[in-house]
Each structure stands twice: as structure tokens, then as C-alpha cells.
N, C-alpha and C positions, 0 to 999 in steps of 0.2 A: 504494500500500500504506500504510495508516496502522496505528500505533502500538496497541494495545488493551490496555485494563488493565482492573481490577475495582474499583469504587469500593467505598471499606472502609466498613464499618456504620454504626463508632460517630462519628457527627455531633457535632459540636462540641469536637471532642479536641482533645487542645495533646499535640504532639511537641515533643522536647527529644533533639537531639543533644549529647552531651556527650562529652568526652573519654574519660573512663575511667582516663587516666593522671594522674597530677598535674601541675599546672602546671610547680612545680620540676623534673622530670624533664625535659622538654620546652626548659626554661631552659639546663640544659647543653649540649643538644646542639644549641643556636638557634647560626646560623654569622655571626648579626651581631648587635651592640648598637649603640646610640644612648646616651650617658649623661644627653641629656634627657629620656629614655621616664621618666617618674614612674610613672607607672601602671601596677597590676598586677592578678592576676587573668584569667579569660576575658575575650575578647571575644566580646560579646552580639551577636548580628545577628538581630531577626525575620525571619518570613515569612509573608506572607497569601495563602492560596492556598485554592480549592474543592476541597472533597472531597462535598460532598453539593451536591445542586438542580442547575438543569437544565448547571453546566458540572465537575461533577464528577468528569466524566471526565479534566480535564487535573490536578489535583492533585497526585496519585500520581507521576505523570511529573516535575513540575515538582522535589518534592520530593526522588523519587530523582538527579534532576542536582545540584538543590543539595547533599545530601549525598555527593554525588562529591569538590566541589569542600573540601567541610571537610575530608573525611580524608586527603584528598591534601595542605594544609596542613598537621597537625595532624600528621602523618606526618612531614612534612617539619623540623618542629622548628616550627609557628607562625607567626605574625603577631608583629613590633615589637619583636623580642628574647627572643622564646620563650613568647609567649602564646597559649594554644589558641584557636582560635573554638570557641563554642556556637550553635548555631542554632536557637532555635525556633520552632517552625511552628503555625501554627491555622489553625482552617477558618473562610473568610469566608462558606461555608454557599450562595453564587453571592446573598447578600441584604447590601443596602447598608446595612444595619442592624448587622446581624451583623459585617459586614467594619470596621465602626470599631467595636466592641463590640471587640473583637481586637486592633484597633490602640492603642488603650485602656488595654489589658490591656498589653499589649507593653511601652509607653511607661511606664506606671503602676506596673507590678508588675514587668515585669523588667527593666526598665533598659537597651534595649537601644540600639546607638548607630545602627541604623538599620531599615527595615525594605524588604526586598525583595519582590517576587512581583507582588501586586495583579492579579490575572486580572480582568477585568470594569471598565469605566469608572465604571456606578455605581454600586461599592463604592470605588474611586479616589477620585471625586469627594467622596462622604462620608466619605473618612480624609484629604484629605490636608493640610487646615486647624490639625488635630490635630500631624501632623509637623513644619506650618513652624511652629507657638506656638511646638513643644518644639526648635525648632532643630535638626531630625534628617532625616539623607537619606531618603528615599522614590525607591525604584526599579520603576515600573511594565510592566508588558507588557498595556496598554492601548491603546485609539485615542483615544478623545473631547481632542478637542485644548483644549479649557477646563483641560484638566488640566497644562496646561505654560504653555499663553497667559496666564491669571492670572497674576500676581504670586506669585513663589515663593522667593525671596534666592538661587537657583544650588540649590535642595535637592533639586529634583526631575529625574530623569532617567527618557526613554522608552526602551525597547527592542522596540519594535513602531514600525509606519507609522504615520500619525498616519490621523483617520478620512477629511481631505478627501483624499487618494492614494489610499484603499481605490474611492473610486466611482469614475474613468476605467479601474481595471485591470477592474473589471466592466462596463463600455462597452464598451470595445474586444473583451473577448469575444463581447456580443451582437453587435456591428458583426460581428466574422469569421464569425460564424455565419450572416450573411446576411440575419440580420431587418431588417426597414424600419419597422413600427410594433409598440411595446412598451407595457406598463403598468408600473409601480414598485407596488407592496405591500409596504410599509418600517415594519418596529417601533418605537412610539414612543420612543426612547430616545436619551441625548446621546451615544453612541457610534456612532446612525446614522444620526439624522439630517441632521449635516456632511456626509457624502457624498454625499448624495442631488443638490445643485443641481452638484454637479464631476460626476454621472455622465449626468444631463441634459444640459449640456454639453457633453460629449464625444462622448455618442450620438448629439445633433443635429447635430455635424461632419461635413458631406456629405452630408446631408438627410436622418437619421433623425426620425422623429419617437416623442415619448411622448406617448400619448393619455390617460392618467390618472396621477396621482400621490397616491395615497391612501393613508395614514397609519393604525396602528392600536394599538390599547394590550395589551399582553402581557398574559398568564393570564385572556384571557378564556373560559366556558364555551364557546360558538363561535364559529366564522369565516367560519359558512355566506354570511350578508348581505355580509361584504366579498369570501369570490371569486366571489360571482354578480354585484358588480357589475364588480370588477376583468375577471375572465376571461368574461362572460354577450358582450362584445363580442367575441370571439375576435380576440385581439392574437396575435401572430407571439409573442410570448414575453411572459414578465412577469419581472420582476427581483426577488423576495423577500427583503433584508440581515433579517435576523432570529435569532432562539436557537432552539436543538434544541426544548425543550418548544414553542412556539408555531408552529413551523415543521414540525413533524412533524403536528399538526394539521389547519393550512391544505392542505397537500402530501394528507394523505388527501381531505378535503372536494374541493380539486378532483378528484380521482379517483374519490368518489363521485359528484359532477355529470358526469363524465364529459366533459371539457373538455379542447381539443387541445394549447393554446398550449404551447410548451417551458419551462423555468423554471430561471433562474439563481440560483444564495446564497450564501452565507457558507460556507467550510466548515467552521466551528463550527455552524452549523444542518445541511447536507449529509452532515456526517462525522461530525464531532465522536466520531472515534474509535471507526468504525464504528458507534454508538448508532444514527444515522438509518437504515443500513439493519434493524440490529435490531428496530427499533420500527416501519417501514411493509413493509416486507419489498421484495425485487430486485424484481420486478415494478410497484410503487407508484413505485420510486425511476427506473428506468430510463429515460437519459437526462439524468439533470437535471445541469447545471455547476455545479461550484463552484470557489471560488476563494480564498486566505488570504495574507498575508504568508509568505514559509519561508525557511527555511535555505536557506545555496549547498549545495544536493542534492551537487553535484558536488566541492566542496570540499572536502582533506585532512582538514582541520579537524571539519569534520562528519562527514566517513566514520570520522573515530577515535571522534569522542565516540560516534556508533553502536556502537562496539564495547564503549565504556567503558558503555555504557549495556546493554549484551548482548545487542543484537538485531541480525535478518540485514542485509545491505548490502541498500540500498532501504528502512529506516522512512522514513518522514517523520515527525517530532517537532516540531508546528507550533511548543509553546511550550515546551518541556522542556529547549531549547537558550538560548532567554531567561532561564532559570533560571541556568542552568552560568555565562552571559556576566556575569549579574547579582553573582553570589558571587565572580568572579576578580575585575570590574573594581573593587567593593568591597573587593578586600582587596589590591588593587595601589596603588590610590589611599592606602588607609591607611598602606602602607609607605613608599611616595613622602612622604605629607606625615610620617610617625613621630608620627602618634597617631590616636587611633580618635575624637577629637572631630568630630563629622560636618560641624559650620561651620565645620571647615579643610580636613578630607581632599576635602570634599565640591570645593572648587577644584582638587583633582587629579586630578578624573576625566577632562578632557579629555588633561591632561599624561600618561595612559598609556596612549590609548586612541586618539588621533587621530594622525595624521602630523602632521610625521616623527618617525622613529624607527625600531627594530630590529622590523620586524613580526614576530608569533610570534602562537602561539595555544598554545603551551603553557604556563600559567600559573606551572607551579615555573621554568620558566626564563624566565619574565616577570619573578618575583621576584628569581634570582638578579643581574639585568641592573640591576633596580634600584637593590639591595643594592650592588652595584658603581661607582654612579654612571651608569650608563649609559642613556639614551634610547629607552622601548620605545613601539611603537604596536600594544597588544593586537589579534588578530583571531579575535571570536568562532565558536562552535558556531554560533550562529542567528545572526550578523548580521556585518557588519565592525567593529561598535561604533566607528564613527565621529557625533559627536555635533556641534550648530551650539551657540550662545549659548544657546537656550529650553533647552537639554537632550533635545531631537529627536533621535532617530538618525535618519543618513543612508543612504543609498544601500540601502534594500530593495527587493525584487522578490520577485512575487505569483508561487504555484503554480495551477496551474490543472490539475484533473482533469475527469472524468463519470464518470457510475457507468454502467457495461454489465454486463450480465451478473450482477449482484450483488457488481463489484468495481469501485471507485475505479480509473481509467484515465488516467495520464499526459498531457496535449494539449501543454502550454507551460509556459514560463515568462516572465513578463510583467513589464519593468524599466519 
């Protein structure tokens, strides 16, 4: 079952969560001071996130978490001695242009001390240059591993797989599937093509073979020439990592050549929030696996935030829980180091988020723990937020559906 929302109109908007009440009010009833906080005023936290183009569908979602997670603060009496966060949000448009035109903005015009979201690698890629000039954290829910592997002084932190772990969790599902010889049909992009030689790899463990590996460049007019040569050999399956626009596509083109093989993806191209079935219909889709980074489905912690989020038991909220994780672990860290400058707090993120420590997932009482002196090891919505040195999170595991019948269907989950 996934998550559905309605992408809203207006394209390139900038949201502004604000308080409402005044700071000073907020100040009274904060239940801790530091008498080194100088600083006053909100605290500023962007967010880049898609509301329009082909990943626009997760936006909305992302959003609505991260605003969970302010007013639950802001409620609470604040960040650093009774200071509200403000949060605001623009749309990176799903274009790497756009997405640092935003962060630009962010940095430039509002001063903010960090910016969270970053849906897409390359809008990542092209903002996060920008963030280490300006000495500010950047919290991604990306793959493309260049984005942590480069040189970043501690400023950058991932809350997704990285993209070389995404290609064996799609191996091993063609392996249990029973296929023997495969093709790869992979979008040219730095988000997907690190996976590609891990999932080769892995498929040829115990003698699969792939007999093509062919590469292609997104928003093209068609795709007809690349599935008649990919699928014109009739492979046991073809593997497709790709985006909804281009993948919805190709996915018709082989149905109109009328071609057997099965077909494995991303579920950002597969789902992405039921679109893919919208756009080729249950009959075109029928069959096909897909597969994503997710939340412990099973886990307390997520079955609340579903609730907090107001949907029935069973969403799946691939990235909307990377949001929520994103605005605690930022505003634990800040309280931990007692101040919002991002080239200090930014060393305490592993100090609230990693073991040991008092595990919790509830963030007011992450805070209170802090506030007290006490040792917490955050455990998010969407992840454990356990993080290494590069700022990688640790320990995710892949969901893995197929679409029958005109609904996304359960198989595994893949560590």
C-alpha cells in the first residue's frame, strides 16, 4: 500500500512555517536556559524538497513530516532557551538547476543555519558546494555516494542507502525469482549508475549471467531503439533503476512491442506513489518488482509516526519518515551543542543519534534527556539514524513489492 497525495499547482513556491506566537512568549515557558545562548530570534532551518516534475509526488509528504516535527517543538516551548524554529521550504522543481537556485535563496536571503530534504542526487550534487562555502549543514535523502565521498568538513549527513547497497538488494531479487540470464536498462544519472557494477556482481554469484548492460539518457522523445535492442533478445528479465517520467515510457514501448521478459525498478519509477500505475494502467504494470530503501514497517516508531501522519496502519512513506528523522536529529544536535551555528552542532549529530545511549524515538523526550544531561541514541521514523564518519546512515533495509492486480503486493524485506 503506498502513501498518495496530490501534487499542488503553484511550482516554485517558498512555504514559511512560522510561529504565530512570539518569540518572548515561548521564552517563558522554555524549561531550560544556557547563559551562553547569545543568540536570539527564530531559528531558521530550510528545506528543499519536489513539489513539481517527474518526483513531485514525494514533496507534500516530506513536508507535512517536517512540519510535524516544528510544532511539536514550538509547542513545546522551542529550541536553546525558548527559541521557535521557522522552517522554510521551496520547491527544487525535481531540476538540479532549480534545486541550488533555492538553496541560494535559502543561504542568501534567509539566513538559514541549515538546510534539510534534498530529494534527488542531482539537485544534491548541484547545492551542496554552496552549503560547505557557507559552513552550513546539509541533510540529504539521496543515494549518489559522491555526495558524502567528496570532501565535506562533517557538514553533510545521508539519511537514505547510499546508491552502491541499492544494486545487490535488486540482484538478489532477480536471483529468487529464478532468472538465469538478465539485461540492465539503467538511467544515465550519478544516482544510478554506482549501482549498477554491485548489482552485476551479485547476480553473477552462482552463475547468473547479464547479457547486456546499456545505459540511456533521460527525457528523451523515445525509447523505442533501446528496448528492441535490450529486450529484441528475450532475457529472463531486464532490470530498469530509473525515474517515473522515463520509466513509464520504456515500461509502455515494451508492451507495445509486445515482449515477454519480466522487469525489475526502483520504486520511485514502479510507484512513486501510485503515479506509475496511474499513468500505464494495472494491466501494462502487472507483474513488474520493485524495490526502495523503507522504514522498519514493523517498528513502534513508525506505526506512530503513521498515525501522526493520519493514515491507516500499513502506509508505506518511503521518504516522509527521512523528513521527520531529519528535523529531530537537527534540533537534538543543536540543543546538545547550545547553539544553532551549524560548524558546531553539526559534530553532534552522531552524539544523539548513534549508541550508546537512552534509545527513544520520541523527540520531546529526546530533548528532555538532553536538557538533563543525559545520553540519548535517537531512533528514527524511517531509519535507526545510526550514522559512520562520511555521515552515511547505517543499517537500512530494502522493501520489496509487485504490482498484481492493480495493487502494490508485499514479497520481503531485504537487509
Amino acid at each position: 500500500m503506498a502513501k498518495k497525495t496530490n501534487m499542488p499547482s503553484n511550482a516554485g513556491r517558498r512555504r514559511v512555517l512560522k510561529t504565530g506566537a512570539a518569540a518572548g512568549a515561548l521564552a517563558l515557558s522554555a524549561p531550560f536556559i544556557r547563559p551562553s545562548w547569545a543568540a536570539t530570534g527564530p531559528i531558521k532551518i530550510g528545506m528543499v524538497i519536489p513539489f513539481t516534475g517527474a518526483t513531485g509526488a514525494y514533496g507534500p509528504e516530506m513536508e507535512k513530516a517536517a512540519k510535524l516535527v516544528v510544532k511539536a517543538i514550538n509547542d513545546g516551548g522551542g529550541l536553546l532557551g525558548g527559541r521557535p524554529v521557522e522552517l522554510i521550504i521551496e520547491d527544487s522543481e525535481t531540476n538540479p538547476t532549480a534545486g541550488a537556485a533555492a538553496t541560494k535563496k535559502l543561504l542568501d536571503l534567509n539566513d538559514v543555519s541549515c538546510i534539510i530534504g534534498y530529494w534527488g542526487s542531482p539537485i544534491a550534487m548541484a547545492s551542496k558546494q554552496l552549503l560547505i562555502d557557507a559552513k552550513k549543514v546539509m541533510m540529504v535523502s539521496c543515494a549518489a555516494n559522491p555526495v558524502t565521498e567528496q570532501p565535506h568538513n562533517g557538514l553533510i549527513w545521508r539519511f537514505q542507502a547510499k546508491s552502491t547497497q541499492w544494486g545487490p538488494a535488486g540482484a538478489k531479487i532477480m536471483k529468487q525469482r529464478g532468472y538465469k540470464n538478465i539485461a540492465v536498462l539503467a538511467q544515465q544519472n550519478p544516482f544510478i549508475l554506482p549501482m549498477i557494477d554491485p548489482f552485476i556482481e551479485e547476480f553473477e554469484k552462482g552463475g547468473g549471467k547479464v547479457t547486456q548492460n546499456l545505459t540511456y539518457l533521460p527525457e528523451q522523445p523515445s525509447y523505442r531503439a533501446e528496448v528492441e535492442k535490450v529486450f529484441g533478445p528475450e532475457p529472463d528479465a531486464v532490470f530498469i533503476p530509473g525515474l517515473l517520467t522515463d520509466f513509464t515510457s520504456i515500461v509502455k514501448e515494451v508492451y507495445r512491442g509486445g515482449f515477454d521478459s519480466k522487469i525489475c525498478t526502483l520504486s520511485i519509477a514502479g510507484d512513486a506513489n501510485g503515479r506509475f500505475l496511474k499513468n500505464v494502467g494495472a494491466e501494462v504494470a502487472e507483474g513488474i518488482d520493485h524495490y526502495q530503501p523503507a522504514p522498519p514497517l514493523t517498528s513502534p516508531n513508525y506505526k506512530k509516526f503513521i498515525q501522526m501522519m493520519g493514515e491507516p496502519e500499513g502506509t508505506v512513506f518511503l521518504f516522509a519518515g527521512n523528513a521527520f528523522d531529519q528535523m529531530w536529529v537537527a534540533a537534538l544536535a543543536m540543543e546538545k551543542a547550545g547553539t544553532d551555528v551549524s560548524a558546531d552542532w553539526t559534530k553532534m549529530v552522531p552524539e544523539v543519534s548513534n549508541p550508546p545511549g537512552a534509545m527513544t524515538g520520541d523527540g520531546m523526550e529526546a530533548l528532555k534527556m538532553i536538557r538533563a544531561g543525559e545520553k540519548v541514541a535517537y531512533v528514527g521514523a524511517g531509519a535507526d539514524c545510526d550514522f559512520n564518519d562520511m555521515g552515511d546512515q547505517l543499517n537500512r533495509s530494502f522493501l520489496h513489492r509487485v504490482i498484481k492486480d492493480g495493487k502494490n503486493e508485499y514479497v520481503q524485506t531485504i537487509s
